[in-house]
C-alpha positions, 0 to 999 in steps of 0.5 A: 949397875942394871942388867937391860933385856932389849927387844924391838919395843921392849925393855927389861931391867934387873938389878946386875947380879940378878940371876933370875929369868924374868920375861915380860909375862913377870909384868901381866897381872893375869899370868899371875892370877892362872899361876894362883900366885897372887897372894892380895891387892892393894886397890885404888888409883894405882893398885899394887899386886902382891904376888909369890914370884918364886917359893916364899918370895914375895913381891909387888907389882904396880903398872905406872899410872898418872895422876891429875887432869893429864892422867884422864887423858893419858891414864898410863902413857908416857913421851918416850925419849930414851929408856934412861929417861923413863920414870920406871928406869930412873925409880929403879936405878935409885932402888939399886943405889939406895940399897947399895947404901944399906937404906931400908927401902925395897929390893928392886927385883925388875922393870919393864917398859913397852914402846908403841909409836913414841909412848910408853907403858911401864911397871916395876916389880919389887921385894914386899916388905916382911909384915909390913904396915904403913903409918897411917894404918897404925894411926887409925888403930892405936897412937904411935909410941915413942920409940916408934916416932923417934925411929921415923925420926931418924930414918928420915934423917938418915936418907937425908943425910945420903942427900936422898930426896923422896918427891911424894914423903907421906905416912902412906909410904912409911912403913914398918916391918915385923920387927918394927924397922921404919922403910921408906917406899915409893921412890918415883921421881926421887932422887939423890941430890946435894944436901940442901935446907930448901927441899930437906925441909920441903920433904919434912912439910909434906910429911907433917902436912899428910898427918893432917890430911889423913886425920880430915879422912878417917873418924879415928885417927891417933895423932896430936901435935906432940906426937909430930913434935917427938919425931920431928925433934928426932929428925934434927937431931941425927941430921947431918950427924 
């Protein structure tokens, strides 16, 4: 299913019918930046990149970053047991799977994982989603209708009823398209599990609990609890149907 590029401490990983050749210069931001092919950023504790990697294609690029008090220590390095068990390897393993399975997620376009005496570094490059703007970006400027919390709603349901577990669902990693069609990103530490209540209904609490979290954050935030109420009655509707 994955094409691996192994050399003495590094690894690179594409999708098996990729035919694309990436080296590791794909995965340093300042190779972009001479290339003037950096088109924005997204800034804060772990920046995305969004670069033009080939004429009109448009992906990004984020370096694995970690998080709470471990993370003031070891802001980017990783135990390295095996590339198979590498947060990267098994985010972009799932990637593959999840569009196999015709989910709206992001095309997997290539990893890379750098090994120095035991510990690693890692980054994953994926395809940008066309226009693409979160949820929480729409609700701090207009009240989601309808027919956009219903497709939220549905979506979820969706992956859930694939047995896909996303271990960080928040309104930051909902997005919708140009056209309006819901994705799901940022599949760190998911995975695909059987169907079961518990973390189904763990997903959906961390998804209403960010609602509450954003609006504490910003002065204008349009959400009420009917809003919730309308995509969470889409979400059991289609689930397991």
């Amino acid at each position: 299913m994955l094409k691996i590029e192994h050399t003495n401490n590094s690894y690179i990983l594409q999708p098996q019918d990729c035919a694309m050749k990436i080296t590791h210069n794909w995965f340093r931001v300042e190779y972009w930046r001479q290339k003037e092919a950096i088109i924005t950023s997204k800034q804060g504790r772990a920046p995305a990149w969004f670069i033009e990697y080939q004429e009109n294609q448009i992906g990004v690029l984020k370096h694995y970053w970690r998080g709470g008090l471990i993370g003031r220590v070891l802001s980017d390095q990783y135990l390295f047991v095996g590339l198979t068990h590498t947060r990267v390897y098994k985010e972009f393993k799932l990637l593959t799977e999840l569009k196999t399975l015709n989910l709206p997620v992001p095309a997997p376009i290539a990893a890379y994982v750098e090994t120095h005496f035991g510990i690693y570094r890692a980054d994953i490059l994926t395809e940008a989603i066309s226009g693409a703007k979160s949820l929480c970006e729409v609700l701090r400027q207009r009240v989601a209708d309808n027919v956009e919390l219903q497709a939220i709603g549905r979506t979820i349901a969706e992956f859930h009823n694939n047995g896909v577990y996303h271990d960080d669902l928040n309104i930051n990693n909902v997005l919708f398209d140009k056209q309006g069609v819901v994705h799901l990103i940022d599949f760190d530490k998911g995975d695909i599990r059987e169907q079961e209540t518990t973390w189904q209904q763990a997903n959906i609490d961390r998804l209403e609990r960010s609602f509450k979290k954003e609006a504490s954050k910003w002065p204008a935030f349009f959400f009420e609890k009917r809003h919730w109420q309308t995509l969470h009655n889409a979400y059991k509707a289609h689930l397991n149907s």
